[in-house]
C-alpha positions in Angstrom: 94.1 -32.3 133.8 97.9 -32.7 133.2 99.4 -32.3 130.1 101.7 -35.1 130.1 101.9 -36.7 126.2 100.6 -33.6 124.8 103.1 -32.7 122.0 102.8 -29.4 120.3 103.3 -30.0 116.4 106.5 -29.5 114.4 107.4 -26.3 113.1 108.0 -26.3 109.7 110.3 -23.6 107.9 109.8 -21.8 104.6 113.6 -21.7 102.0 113.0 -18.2 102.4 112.6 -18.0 106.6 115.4 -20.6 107.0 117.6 -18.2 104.4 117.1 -15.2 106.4 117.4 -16.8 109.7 120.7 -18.5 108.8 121.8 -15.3 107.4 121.3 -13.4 110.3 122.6 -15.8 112.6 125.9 -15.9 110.4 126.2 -11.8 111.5 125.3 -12.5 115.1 124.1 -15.9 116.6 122.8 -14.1 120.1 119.8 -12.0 119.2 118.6 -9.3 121.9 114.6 -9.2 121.5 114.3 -6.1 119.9 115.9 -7.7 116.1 113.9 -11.3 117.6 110.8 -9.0 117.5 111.7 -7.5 114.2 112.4 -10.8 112.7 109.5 -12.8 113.5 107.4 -10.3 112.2 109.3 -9.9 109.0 109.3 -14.1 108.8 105.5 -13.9 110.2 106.3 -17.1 112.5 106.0 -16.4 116.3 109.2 -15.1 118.5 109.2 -18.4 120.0 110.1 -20.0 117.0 112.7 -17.2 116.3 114.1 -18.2 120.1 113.8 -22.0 119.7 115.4 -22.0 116.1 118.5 -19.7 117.5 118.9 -21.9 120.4 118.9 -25.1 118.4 121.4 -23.5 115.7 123.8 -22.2 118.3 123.6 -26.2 119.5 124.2 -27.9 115.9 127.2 -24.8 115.5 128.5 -26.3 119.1 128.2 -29.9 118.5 130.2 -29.2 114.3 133.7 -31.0 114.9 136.3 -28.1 115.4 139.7 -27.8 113.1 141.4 -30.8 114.7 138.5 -33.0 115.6 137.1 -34.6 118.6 
């Protein structure tokens, strides 16, 4: 059996998780997986989510306008 059109749910964040992850991604938006390990544990959300939330911030940071535009 494939699993084509088998969507896994949203993850929803907590203030608090999305607070520490932005504030840890303001010192360093590459995490190694020893602090991604040490996060999610702290956050108690998977490392996946850890991964997937600093892939998709380092995107949003990327796609920002710069100081003279696009």
């Amino acid at each position: 059996m494939d699993k084509v059109g088998k969507k896994r749910p949203r993850f929803s964040y907590t203030r608090q998780q999305l607070k520490e992850l932005e504030e840890h991604f303001l010192v360093n938006p590459y995490l190694t997986k020893s602090p991604m390990a040490q996060l999610s544990v702290k956050l108690n959300i998977p490392e996946s989510q850890v991964k997937i939330w600093f892939q998709n911030r380092r995107m949003r940071e990327k796609k920002k306008p710069g100081i003279f535009g696009r």
